[in-house]
N, C-alpha and C positions, 0 to 999 in steps of 0.2 A: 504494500500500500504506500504508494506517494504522500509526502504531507509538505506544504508551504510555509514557510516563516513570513509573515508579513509586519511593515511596524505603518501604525497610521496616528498620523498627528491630529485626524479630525476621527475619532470614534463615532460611528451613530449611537446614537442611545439605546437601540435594540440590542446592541455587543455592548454596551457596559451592562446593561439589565441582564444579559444571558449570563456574562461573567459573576457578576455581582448575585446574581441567583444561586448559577450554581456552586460558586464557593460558600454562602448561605447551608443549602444542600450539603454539602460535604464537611460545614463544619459542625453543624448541629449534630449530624451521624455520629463524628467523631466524639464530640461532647458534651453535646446537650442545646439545646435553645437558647440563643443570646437572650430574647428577648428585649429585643432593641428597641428601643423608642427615643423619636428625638427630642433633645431638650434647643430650647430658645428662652435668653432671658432679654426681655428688650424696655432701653430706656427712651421715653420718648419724654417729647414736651406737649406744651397744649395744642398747640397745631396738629397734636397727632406723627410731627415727622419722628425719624428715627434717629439717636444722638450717640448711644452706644448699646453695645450687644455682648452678647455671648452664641456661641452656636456649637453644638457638640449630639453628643447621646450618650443614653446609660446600654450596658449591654451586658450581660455574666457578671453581676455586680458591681461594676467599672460605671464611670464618668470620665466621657472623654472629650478635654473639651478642644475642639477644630480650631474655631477663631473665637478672640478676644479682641474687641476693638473701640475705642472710646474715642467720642470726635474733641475735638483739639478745645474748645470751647467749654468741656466737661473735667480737661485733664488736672491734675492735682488737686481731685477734689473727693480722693476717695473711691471716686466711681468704680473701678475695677476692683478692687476689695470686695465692696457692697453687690458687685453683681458675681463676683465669683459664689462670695456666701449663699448670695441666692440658689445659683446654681446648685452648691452641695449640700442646703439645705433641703432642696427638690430631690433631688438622688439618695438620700438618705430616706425619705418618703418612699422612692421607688426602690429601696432596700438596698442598695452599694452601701460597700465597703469599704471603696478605696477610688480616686481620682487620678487624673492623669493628665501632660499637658506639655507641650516643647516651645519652645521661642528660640530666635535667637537675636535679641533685643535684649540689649544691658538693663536697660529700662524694666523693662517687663519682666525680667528674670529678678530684681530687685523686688519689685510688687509680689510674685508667686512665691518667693521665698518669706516676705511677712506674712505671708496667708496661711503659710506651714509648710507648703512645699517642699522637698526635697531631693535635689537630682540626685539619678540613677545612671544617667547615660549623657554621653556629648561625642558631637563632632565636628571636628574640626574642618576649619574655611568651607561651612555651609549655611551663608553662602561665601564665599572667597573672602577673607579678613575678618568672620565671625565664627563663632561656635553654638549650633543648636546645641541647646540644652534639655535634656529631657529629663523631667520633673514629674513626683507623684506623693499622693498625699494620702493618710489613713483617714476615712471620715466616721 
């Protein structure tokens, strides 16, 4: 049987859902139901626009959270603190255990580390002259 290697820089969405399905399928086989659901914590103002976020999901006990971002207007004022807590105050609701979270912003590895954080993992020049840092917390 012949097989193709291909690489595409524009996936259709039907090949990430087939992928993303069935790694689903073959991880639950393996261990169980993530039971994924996703988390959004979003700070808005009265106009309703959106000013800062959180965007992540809980899965196997886990909170993990994707993107952190607080508009410039919001900054040093606490905000990402206040939305983190929110966050793993929801995941604790949804029964996690434990949280999770990379940067590689000096800045923001300062904030997750007042929050409790702790890295586990880094590396280096990702991206070129910085270090992800990868962070996790007991909740």
């Amino acid at each position: 049987m012949n097989h193709s290697i291909t690489i595409l820089d524009e996936p259709s969405s039907d090949e990430l859902e087939i992928i993303g399905e069935r790694l689903s399928a073959f991880n639950t086989d393996d261990v169980g139901p993530a039971g994924k659901q996703a988390l959004i914590v979003a700070v808005r103002n009265e106009s309703n626009d959106l000013l800062a976020g959180i965007s992540g999901y809980t899965a196997w006990g886990w909170l993990y959270i994707q993107w952190l971002w607080v508009d410039e207007s919001l900054r040093g004022q606490n905000m990402a603190a206040r939305m983190l807590q929110a966050a793993e105050d929801e995941a604790v609701k949804r029964g996690c255990h434990g949280a999770y979270i990379d940067t590689f912003s000096p800045i923001a590895l300062k904030v997750y580390r007042r929050q409790g954080y702790e890295a586990f993992g880094k590396l280096p020049d990702f991206p070129k002259g910085r270090t992800r840092t990868f962070l996790s917390k007991a909740l």
